[in-house]
N, C-alpha and C positions, 0 to 999 in steps of 0.2 A: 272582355277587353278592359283594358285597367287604365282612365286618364294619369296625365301626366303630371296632374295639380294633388296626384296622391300626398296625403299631409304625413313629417317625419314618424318612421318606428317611435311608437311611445315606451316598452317594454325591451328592453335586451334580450331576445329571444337568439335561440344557438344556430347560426346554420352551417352547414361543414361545408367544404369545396374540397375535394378529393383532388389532388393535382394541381393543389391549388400556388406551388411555386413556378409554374409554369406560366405562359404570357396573358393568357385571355384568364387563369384563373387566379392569379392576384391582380390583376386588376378587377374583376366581379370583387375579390375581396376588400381592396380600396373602395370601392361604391358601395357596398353595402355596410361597411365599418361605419362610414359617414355618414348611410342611413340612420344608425342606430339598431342596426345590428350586431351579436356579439357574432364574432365569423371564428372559426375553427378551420385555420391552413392545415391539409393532411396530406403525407406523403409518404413516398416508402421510407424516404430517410427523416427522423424526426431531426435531426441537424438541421438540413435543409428547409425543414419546413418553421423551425424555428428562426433562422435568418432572415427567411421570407417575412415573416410576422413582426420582425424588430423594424426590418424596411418598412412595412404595412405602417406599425406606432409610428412611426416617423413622419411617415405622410401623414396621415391623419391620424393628430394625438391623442381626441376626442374618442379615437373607437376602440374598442377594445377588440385586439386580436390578437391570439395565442395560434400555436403550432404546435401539431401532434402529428403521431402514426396514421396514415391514411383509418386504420381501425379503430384508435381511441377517437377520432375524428367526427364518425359516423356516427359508433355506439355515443357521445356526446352531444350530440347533434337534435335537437327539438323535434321539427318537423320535416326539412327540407336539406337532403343532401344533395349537394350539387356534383358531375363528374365530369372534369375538363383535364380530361389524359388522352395522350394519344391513341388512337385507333387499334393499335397494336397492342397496348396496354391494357383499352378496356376489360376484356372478358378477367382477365387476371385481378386485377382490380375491385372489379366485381365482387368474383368469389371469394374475396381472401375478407370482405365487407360483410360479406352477405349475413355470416353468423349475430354481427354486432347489431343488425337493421330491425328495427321493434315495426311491431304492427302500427300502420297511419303515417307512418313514415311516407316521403316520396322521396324518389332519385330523381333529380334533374339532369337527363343525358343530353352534353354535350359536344358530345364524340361525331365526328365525322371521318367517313372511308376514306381518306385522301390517299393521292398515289403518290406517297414519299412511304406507305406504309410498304411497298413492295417494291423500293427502288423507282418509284416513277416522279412523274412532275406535280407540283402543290396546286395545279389547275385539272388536276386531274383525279373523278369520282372512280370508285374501287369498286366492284359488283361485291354486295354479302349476302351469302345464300337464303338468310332469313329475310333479306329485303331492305334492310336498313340498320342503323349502328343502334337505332332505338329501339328498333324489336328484338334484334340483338341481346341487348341489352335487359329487354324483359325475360328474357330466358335464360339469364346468366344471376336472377334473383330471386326468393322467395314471394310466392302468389300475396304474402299479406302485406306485400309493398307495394305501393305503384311510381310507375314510371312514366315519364310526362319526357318531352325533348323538346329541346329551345337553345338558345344564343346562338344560333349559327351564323347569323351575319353583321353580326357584334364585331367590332374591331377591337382587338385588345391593349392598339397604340390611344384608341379610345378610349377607351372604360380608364385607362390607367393616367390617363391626362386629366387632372381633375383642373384645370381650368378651361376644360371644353365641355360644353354642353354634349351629351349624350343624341337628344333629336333625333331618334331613328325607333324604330317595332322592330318588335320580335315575333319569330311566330311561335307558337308551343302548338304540341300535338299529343294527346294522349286519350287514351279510352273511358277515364273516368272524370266527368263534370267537377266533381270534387277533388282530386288528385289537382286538375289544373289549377280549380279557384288558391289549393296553395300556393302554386307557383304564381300565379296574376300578384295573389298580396305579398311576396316577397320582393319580386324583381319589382314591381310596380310603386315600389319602396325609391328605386332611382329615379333620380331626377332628369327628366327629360326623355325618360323611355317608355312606351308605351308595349303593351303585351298583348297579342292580337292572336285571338282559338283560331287554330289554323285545321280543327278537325281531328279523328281519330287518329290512333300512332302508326296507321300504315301510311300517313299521309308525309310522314316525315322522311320518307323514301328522296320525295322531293324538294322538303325544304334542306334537307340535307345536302342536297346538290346543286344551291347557291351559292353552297359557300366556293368552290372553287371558281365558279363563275365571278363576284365578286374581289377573289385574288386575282382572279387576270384581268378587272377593271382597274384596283389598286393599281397594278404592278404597272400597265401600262399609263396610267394619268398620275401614281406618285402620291396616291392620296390614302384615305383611308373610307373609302364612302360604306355608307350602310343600306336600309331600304325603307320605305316609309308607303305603306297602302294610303290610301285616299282614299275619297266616301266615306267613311264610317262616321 
């Protein structure tokens, strides 16, 4: 579990966001720019992802963010790729990364089943035969990677409002102690968010399926809410 009084990235260190023109993952890229991290927007169009990264300077002129091919992205990328594409995306995504991903690397999967993937409703979780988008996920990459899964009830009208405090946990789930402690020190890099082990990666079956739960809280109160454990 990572407090929230984490002090700024001292070091420009690279972290990719695969999808990263998309809503929840330029705004991770805004929060983390401002951390002091160098962020790497990737996507399948490097145009796109380029546009993205000029908006990114914009907001926050202080960080340094460039835009690339979802691949030079990755293969770029320090310690920690992050992947926030649609569910239907993912697996393709994946493999087309896979070659560029060096041992010690992690994938940050933040892919959720929702049912707009098959024509249904965004309150609505999708059965995957592996059991979740994150084991999924592990099986769609090489063994000397690891995969950890997290932001899923991040709002992205959040993250990309940078005069709102953040103030909400995340949960991450993965199988290796170390695999997470990456992610704890990256995201635990934002301000006001706290990163809370939620357990091994089959456990993300469930936290996976907040998130539509959370869209039909939004949708009917208007808001953007997140979630915050107590005790700890």
């Amino acid at each position: 579990m990572t407090r929230n009084d984490t002090p700024p990235a001292t070091t420009a260190e690279a972290v990719a966001i695969l999808g990263g023109t998309g809503n929840l993952g330029y705004g991770l890229a805004l929060r983390l720019g401002r951390a002091g991290y160098s962020v790497l927007i990737g996507s399948r169009s490097e145009d796109r992802a380029r546009e993205a990264a000029d908006r990114a300077s914009t907001a926050v002129p202080e960080a340094h963010i460039t835009g690339a091919s979802n691949e030079e992205a990755a293969g770029a990328a320090a310690r920690l790729v992050v992947v926030a594409v649609p569910f239907v995306s993912q697996v393709a995504t994946l493999r087309s990364v896979s070659p560029a991903l060096r041992e010690g690397q992690v994938v940050l999967d933040a892919t959720v089943p929702l049912g707009p993937a098959v024509g249904g409703r965004p309150t609505q979780l999708v059965g995957v035969w592996s059991g979740s988008a994150a084991q999924q996920a592990r099986s769609a990459v090489p063994e000397h990677v690891g995969v950890v899964s997290g932001l899923h009830t991040l709002s992205a009208a959040t993250l990309e409002d940078l005069d709102e405090t953040v103030d909400q946990d995340t949960l991450i789930c993965g199988d290796s102690a170390a695999d997470k402690q990456v992610v704890q020190e990256v995201l635990g890099r934002i301000e006001g968010l706290r990163v809370v082990d939620a357990g091994r990666l089959e456990m993300s079956r469930m936290v996976e399926g907040l998130t539509p739960l959370l869209i039909g809280i939004n949708i009917r109160n208007k808001t953007h809410a997140g979630i915050r454990v107590v005790g700890l």
